[in-house]
N, C-alpha and C positions, 0 to 999 in steps of 0.2 A: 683773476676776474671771477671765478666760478667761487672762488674761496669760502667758505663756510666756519664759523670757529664752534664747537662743539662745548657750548654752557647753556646754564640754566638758563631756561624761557618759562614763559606767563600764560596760556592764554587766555585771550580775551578780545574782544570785538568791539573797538572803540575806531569810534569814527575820525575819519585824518582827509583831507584834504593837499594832494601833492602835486605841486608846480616843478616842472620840468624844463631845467634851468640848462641854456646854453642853445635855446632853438625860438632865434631869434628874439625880435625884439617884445612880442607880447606872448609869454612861454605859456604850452599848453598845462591844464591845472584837470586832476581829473581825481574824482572821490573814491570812495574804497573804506572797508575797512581795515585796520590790523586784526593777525593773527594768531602773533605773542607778540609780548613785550619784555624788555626790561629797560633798568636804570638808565640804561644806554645807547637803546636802540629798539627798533622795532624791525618787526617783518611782515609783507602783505602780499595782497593777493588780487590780482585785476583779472578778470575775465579778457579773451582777445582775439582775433579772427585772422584766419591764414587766409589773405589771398594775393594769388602769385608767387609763390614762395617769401612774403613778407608777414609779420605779425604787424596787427595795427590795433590800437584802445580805440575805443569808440563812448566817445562822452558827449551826449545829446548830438548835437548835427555833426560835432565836430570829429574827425577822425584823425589818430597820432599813429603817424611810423616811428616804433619802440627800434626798427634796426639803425637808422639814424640816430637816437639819439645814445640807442647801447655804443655805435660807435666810438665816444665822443672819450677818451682819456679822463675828464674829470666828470663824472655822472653827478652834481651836485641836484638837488632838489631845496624845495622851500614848503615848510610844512605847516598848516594848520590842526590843530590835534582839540578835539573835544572830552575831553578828560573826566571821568565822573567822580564822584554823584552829584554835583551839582550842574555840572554841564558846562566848566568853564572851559573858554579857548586860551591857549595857547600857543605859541609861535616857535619853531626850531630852523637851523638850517643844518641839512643832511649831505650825506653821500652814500650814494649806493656801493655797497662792499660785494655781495653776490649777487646773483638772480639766476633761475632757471624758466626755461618751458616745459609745457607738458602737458598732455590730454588724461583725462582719468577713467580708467576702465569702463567700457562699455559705455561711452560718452563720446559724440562726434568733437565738442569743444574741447576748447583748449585756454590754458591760465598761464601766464606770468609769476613768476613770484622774485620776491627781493628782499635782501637786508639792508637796511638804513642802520646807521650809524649817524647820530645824534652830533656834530660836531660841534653847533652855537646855538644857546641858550642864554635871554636874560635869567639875572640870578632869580629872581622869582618864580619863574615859567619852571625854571632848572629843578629848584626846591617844587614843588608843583605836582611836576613829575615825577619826582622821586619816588614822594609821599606817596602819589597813585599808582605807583609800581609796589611799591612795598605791600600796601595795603590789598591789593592785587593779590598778591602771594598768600598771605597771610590768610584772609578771605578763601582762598584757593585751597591752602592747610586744612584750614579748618573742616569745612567739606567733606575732606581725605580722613580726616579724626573722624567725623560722624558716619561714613561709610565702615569704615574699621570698627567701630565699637555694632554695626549692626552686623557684620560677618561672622561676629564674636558672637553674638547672641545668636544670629542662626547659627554656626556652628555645636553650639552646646544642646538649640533643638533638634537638630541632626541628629544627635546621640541619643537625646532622649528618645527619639521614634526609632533607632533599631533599636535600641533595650526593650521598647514595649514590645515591638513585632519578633526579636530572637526571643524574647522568654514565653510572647504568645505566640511562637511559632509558625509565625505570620512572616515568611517569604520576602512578598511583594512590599512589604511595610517596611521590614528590617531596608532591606536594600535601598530604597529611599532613602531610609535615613543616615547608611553610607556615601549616597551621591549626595546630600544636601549638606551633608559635613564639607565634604570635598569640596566641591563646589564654594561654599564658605570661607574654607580655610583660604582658596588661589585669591579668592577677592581681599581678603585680611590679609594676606602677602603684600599685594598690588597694593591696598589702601595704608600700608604701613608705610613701606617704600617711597608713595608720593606725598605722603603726609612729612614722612622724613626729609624726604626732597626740598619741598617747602618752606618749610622751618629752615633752611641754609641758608639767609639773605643776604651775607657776606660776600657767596656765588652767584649770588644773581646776577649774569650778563647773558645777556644776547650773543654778543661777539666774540 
């Protein structure tokens, strides 16, 4: 129930609209963003309110008890997904694979989160989303390339300011331009790594 599977995710903040399938006959629907994504799934995040020892959503007047419906052996949902850049909808039907709670530090509130798993897609919506996952990533790369090529470039002025400050004898200067190297280098670690990450779109699941 808590299960989590440990691949590549996306993220990103694309608006989804999720109906909550199996509570009754007109199922609560409540908005949200995702976020990650991928090929296959997404995962989100609902703000939600403990009272009585229940968590409950609260979407305009209406209010969901999530322990009723966590109960429910098949968690299926029905999803509306706005998918960009041009802002088109979308239709999937899902099922929830995890979810947790949890308050975040130094904060009275508390969030929901969950994994969706993408089960039924027309083929189009399917291709669709693909394409906006992929391009997600790629986009995302990219980004990771432009931070990296600047960590490079401060890293080599790093050097250049302690060579001025050791051969002028300048302290305070030199040493700067040891931390700004430094500093530099962990970011071009970092932006290598997720730039590498990225570019793996074979990996790209969620699940």
């Amino acid at each position: 129930m808590f299960n989590r599977r440990k691949s590549k995710r996306v993220e990103i903040g694309i608006p989804v609209r999720i109906k909550l399938l199996g509570m009754g006959k007109q199922p609560p629907t409540v908005k949200t963003l995702t976020r990650n994504i991928s090929t296959v799934g997404i995962s989100m995040e609902l703000p939600v309110t403990l009272t009585d020892g229940v968590f409950f959503i609260r979407e305009g007047d209406q209010t969901v008890n999530l322990i009723r419906y966590l109960v429910q052996e098949n968690k299926e949902v029905e999803l509306e997904i706005i998918i960009p850049p041009r802002k088109e909808k979308i239709s999937a039907r899902g099922r929830i694979i995890w979810y947790d709670f949890g308050s975040r530090e130094g904060e009275v509130s508390y969030f929901f989160g969950a994994g969706i798993l993408l089960k039924e897609m027309a083929a189009e919506d399917r291709e669709k989303w693909e394409v906006c996952a992929r391009n997600t990533a790629l986009e995302t790369g990219k980004i990771w390339q432009h931070v990296q090529m600047m960590s490079a470039f401060t890293f080599v002025a790093g050097i250049v300011i302690f060579l001025v400050g050791f051969y002028g004898e300048l302290t305070i200067i030199a040493k700067s331009g040891v931390f700004l190297s430094f500093i530099a280098l962990i970011g071009f670690v970092i932006a290598w790594w997720q730039h590498r990450s990225h570019m793996h779109l074979k990996k790209l699941k969620l699940f």
